[in-house]
C-alpha positions, 0 to 999 in steps of 0.5 A, a space after each residue: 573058325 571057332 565060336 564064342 562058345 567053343 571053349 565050353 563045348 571043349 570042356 564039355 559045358 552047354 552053358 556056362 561052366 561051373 564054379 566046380 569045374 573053373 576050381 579043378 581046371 585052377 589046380 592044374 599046373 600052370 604049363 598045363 592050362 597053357 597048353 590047353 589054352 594053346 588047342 588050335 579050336 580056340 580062337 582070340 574071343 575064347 581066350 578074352 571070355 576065358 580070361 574073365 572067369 577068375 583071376 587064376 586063369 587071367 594071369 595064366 592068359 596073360 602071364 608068361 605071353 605064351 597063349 597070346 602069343 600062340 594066337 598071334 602066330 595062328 591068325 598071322 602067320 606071315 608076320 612070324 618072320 619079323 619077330 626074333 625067337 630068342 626076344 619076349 614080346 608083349 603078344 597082347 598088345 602086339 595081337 590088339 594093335 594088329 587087330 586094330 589094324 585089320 578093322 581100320 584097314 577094312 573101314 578104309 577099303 570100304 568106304 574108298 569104294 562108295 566115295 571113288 566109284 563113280 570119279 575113277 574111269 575105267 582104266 582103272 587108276 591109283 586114287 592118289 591122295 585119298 590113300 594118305 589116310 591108311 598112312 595117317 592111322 599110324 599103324 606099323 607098317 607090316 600091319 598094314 600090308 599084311 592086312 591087305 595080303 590077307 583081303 587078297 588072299 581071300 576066297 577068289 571068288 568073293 569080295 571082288 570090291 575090297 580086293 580091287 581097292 586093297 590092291 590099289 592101297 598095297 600098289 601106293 603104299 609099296 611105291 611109297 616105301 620104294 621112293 623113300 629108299 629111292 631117296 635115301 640111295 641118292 643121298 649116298 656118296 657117288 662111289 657107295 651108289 651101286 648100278 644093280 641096287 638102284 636097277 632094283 629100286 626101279 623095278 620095285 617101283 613099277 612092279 610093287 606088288 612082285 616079289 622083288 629084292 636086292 637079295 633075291 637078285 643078288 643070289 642069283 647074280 653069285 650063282 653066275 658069279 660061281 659058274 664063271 669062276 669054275 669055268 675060269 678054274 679051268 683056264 687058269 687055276 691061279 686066277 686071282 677073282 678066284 680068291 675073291 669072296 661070295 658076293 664081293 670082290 677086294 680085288 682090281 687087277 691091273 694085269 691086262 691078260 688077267 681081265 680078259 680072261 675073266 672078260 673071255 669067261 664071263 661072255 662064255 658063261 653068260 652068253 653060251 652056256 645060260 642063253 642071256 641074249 639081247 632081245 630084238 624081237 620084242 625090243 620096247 616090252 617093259 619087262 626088258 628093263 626090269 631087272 628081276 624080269 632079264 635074269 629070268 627071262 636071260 634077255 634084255 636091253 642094252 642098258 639092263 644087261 650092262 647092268 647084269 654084266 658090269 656087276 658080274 665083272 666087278 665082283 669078278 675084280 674086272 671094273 667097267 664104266 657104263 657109257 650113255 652112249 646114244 641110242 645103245 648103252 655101252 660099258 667101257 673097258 681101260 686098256 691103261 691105268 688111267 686115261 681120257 683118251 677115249 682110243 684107250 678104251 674097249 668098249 662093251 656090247 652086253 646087248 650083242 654077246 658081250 662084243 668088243 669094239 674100238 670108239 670108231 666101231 661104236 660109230 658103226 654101231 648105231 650108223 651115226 658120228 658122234 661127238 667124243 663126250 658121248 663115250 665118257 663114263 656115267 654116273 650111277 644116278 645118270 644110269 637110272 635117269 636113262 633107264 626110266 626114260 627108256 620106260 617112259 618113252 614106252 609108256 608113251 608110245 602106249 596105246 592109252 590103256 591102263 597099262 601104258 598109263 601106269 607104266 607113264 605115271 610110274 616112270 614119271 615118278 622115278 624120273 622126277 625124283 631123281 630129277 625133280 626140276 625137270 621142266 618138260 617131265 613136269 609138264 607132261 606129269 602135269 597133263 597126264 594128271 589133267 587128261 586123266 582128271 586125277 589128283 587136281 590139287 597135286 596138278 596145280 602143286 606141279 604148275 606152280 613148281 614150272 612156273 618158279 623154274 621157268 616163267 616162259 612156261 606161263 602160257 601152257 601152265 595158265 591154260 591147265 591152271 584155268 581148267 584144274 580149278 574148274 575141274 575142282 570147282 565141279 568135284 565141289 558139287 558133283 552130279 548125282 548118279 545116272 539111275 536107270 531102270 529097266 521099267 522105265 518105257 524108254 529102256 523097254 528094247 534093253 535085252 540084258 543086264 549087269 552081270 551076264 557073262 556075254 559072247 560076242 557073235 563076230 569077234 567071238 570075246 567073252 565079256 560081262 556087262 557092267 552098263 548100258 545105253 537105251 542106244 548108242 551113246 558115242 559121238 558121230 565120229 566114233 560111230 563112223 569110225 567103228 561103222 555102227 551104220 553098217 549093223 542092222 539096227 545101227 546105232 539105234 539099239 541097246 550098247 552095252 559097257 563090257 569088260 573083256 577076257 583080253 583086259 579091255 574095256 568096249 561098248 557093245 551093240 546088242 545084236 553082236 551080244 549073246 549069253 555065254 553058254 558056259 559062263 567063266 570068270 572074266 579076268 579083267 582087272 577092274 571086275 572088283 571096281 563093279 561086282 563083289 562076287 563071282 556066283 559061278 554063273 553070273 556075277 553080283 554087282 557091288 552096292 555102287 553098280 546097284 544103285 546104278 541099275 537098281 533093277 538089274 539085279 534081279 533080271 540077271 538071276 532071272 536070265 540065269 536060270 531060264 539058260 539053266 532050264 534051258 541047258 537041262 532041257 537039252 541035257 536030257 533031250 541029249 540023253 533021251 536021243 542016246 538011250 534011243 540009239 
């Protein structure tokens, strides 16, 4: 990057560039200083210092916006898409909110770090309102998170700390827009609320930081809208849907035949010629009900992939209904003009290859009689409740890790603003809020809500209404941190430190240490669970904190760990939360693990380098024994 001084280097000045020169350089044509101006050596500091020299090169700087503007583009260039060529803009002040912008944005970062360190637990969480003051700064938006991108797309190895909350404040503030369009689509007239565009909005959601669009999606949704039409050319040349435009249809056929045998080609073209099939492998993986996630993958569930293939059916002028059907979702299919007769429909299977059944086949299907409301159609707010509460009994059927949390909290927040009165979904928000001990303000917001729908709730909500004012109460005054120091005689068995790149000598993990415990720490039945009595030293030796390869956290006996021989970076997503950098052989902890371990440190480097002399020692032994044969 260039320095403040680069412009006099340019120029050929070692100091200060003189009167004579600032004359002769005034006298060239303005197109000319601009390109000068415009050299990529130059950055925004050169051109403020340039600007200052007379008022020649001031209006030159900022006349025509040309040089502002070329700066601008050079340091962001993500941002060149939202700006129309053929419009002028006031670069200036663009360049200066956006630099703004950046120091704001990474104040912010900081100071989330030293405030939330120790409140956050391992599993690694949104820090639910402490984010309103990136929206409170006022900054457009796309500042904002191009801001943030930039922190992430940093060196990989460095800033582990400002990458690891820039990556919370993108999540909170994507899945904040993603709820304003949520509410607005609601807000639309039934007819103008489109399956795939709310199917879209919840994978935006749960996936904010993917690249997920309606247009994206929707492209590849007309290139298998085109397969099925050569397909169909081929049966019947006069088709109708043939006449239809790209990535819409004006047409509803009434002819029978004509549907079916779009409905005949769509199956062709979906299910044999792309492989799309339902997945019963791997039946509640989340990604089965991500949209962008079925199209890529050609596999799904019955409720995505009927959201795929009414989709290409309407823009094919063949209109199907989605049923909520109990247990596997369906779409139906008119045999007459209009009808409630629930014997006057084919009904759909997208999840078994676009199968059609009778109402009584449907029974079949899940091995169970129902009732006939169960094959009326939906609504399309009625799809997207199934949909997230397909996610949300994922989440909780979870293993209670971070990512089954996210997933339950995510589908938590769809489902309840689509349906905010919901009393059993607001209770068990309420609890998730609890256990996790986050957000206890937005807890006691929640209650009081149950309480107003439903009074017979008032056990359950003065329970956890007693306990999240004491959990406010302790946050009013909170502990100070644990400090342990290795000198200290009681920590005098403590083998490692914060930072090593571990092994582990039966299950053979690689893990670092971000804490540890002069003994085992756990309660008795977790020590009789994991059978800590049945090591040699049992639970009286040194446990150690590890984060691991697999994205797990654990806690460690000292005999089961040992030093990696070729440290590697641990891909675990709370690394940032504890260390700032990745030094190639070990990594730094960050200021809060520090004070922490304020000691550790140093006995890191110190290990680091007797396995270095160690390694060289056998390097050269290895050499000597090769040379030798």
């Amino acid at each position: 990057m260039a320095t403040p001084c680069s412009v006099e280097r340019a120029w050929g000045a070692n100091s200060v560039i003189s009167e004579t020169y600032i004359k002769r350089l005034t006298d060239l044509p303005t197109e000319l200083l601009e390109y000068i101006l415009c050299f990529p050596i130059l950055n925004h500091i050169d051109i403020s210092n340039v600007s200052c020299c007379c008022k020649r090169l001031h209006d030159v700087c900022h006349g025509s916006g040309k040089v502002w503007g070329h700066q601008y583009k050079l340091r962001w260039p993500r941002l060149q898409k939202l700006y129309r060529q053929n419009e002028s803009y006031d670069w200036l002040k663009e360049f200066k909110t956006r630099h703004m912008v950046c120091l704001q944005i990474q104040r912010t970062v900081v100071s989330i770090s030293k405030r939330f360190f120790a409140e956050v637990p391992c599993i690694g969480q949104v820090l639910g309102d402490s984010f309103a003051e990136i929206e409170s700064l006022g900054a457009p938006e796309h500042f904002c998170e191009d801001e943030l991108l930039s922190i992430l797309n940093s060196d990989r190895r460095k800033r582990l700390t400002l990458k690891y909350y820039a990556k919370k404040i993108l999540y909170f503030l994507r899945q904040q827009k993603v709820l304003r369009s949520l509410k607005a689509f609601l807000e639309r007239p039934p007819e103008e609320q489109l399956a795939l565009e709310g199917a879209v909005l919840v994978d935006q959601y749960c996936n904010p930081l993917a690249d997920v669009t309606l247009e994206s999606i929707s492209v590849q949704i007309d290139d298998i809208t085109d397969k099925v039409k050569k397909y169909l050319r081929v049966k019947n040349a006069s088709h109708p849907s043939l006449r239809t435009g790209q990535g819409r249809s004006d047409i509803h056929m009434e002819d029978l035949e004509l549907q079916r045998q779009v409905i005949c080609a769509l199956n062709a073209v979906l299910y044999d010629q792309l492989q799309y099939k339902g997945n019963e492998c791997d039946y509640y993986n989340p990604l089965n009900s991500y949209i962008h996630q079925v199209v890529l993958r050609r596999t799904g569930i019955p409720i995505s992939l009927s959201v795929l293939y009414m989709t290409l059916a309407r823009k094919l002028g063949v209109l199907l209904e989605p049923v909520n059907f109990p247990n596997h979702f369906l779409l139906r299919w008119c045999q007459r003009q209009t009808s409630d007769d629930i014997y006057d429909y084919i009904y759909v299977d997208a999840f078994g290859k676009g199968k059609q059944l009778t109402a009584r086949e449907c029974e079949y299907l899940i091995r169970q009689q129902v009732t006939a409301e169960y094959y009326g159609s939906i609504s399309t707010t009625e799809l997207l409740l199934r949909m997230v509460g397909n996610l949300l009994n994922i989440g909780k059927r979870g293993e209670g890790n971070e990512k089954s949390y996210q997933l339950l909290r995510d589908s938590l927040d769809l489902y309840l603003t689509i349906d905010p009165d919901n009393v059993q979904y607001l209770l068990l928000q309420a609890r998730l809020y609890f256990h996790l001990g986050i957000w206890p303000e937005k807890v006691l917001d929640i209650l009081q809500h149950i309480q107003a729908l439903d009074p017979s709730q008032h056990g359950a909500v003065g329970y956890l209404v007693q306990h999240t004012l004491e959990h406010i109460q302790h946050k009013r005054h909170p502990m100070e941190p644990d400090v342990k120091r290795r000198s200290a005689p009681e920590h005098s068995q403590v083998q490692y430190s914060v930072g090593l790149i571990m092994k582990h000598k039966r299950s053979g993990y690689n893990c670092v240490i971000y804490g540890w415990d002069p003994k085992c720490m756990m309660s008795q039945e977790w020590i009789t669970t994991m059978r800590v009595h049945q090591l040699t030293s049992g639970a009286n030796q040194p446990f150690y904190n590890v984060l691991v390869q697999d994205g797990t956290c654990r806690y460690a006996a000292q005999e089961n760990l040992e030093p990696h021989s070729a440290p590697l970076e641990i891909a675990h997503p709370e690394v940032g939360r504890y260390f700032s950098e990745f030094a190639g052989t070990h990594y730094v902890s960050n200021e809060e693990l520090q004070t922490r371990y304020p000691e550790d440190m140093v006995e890191t480097q110190s290990t680091v380098q007797e396995l270095y002399e160690v390694s060289i020692k056998k390097e050269k032994l290895k050499m000597s024994s090769q040379l030798f044969l």
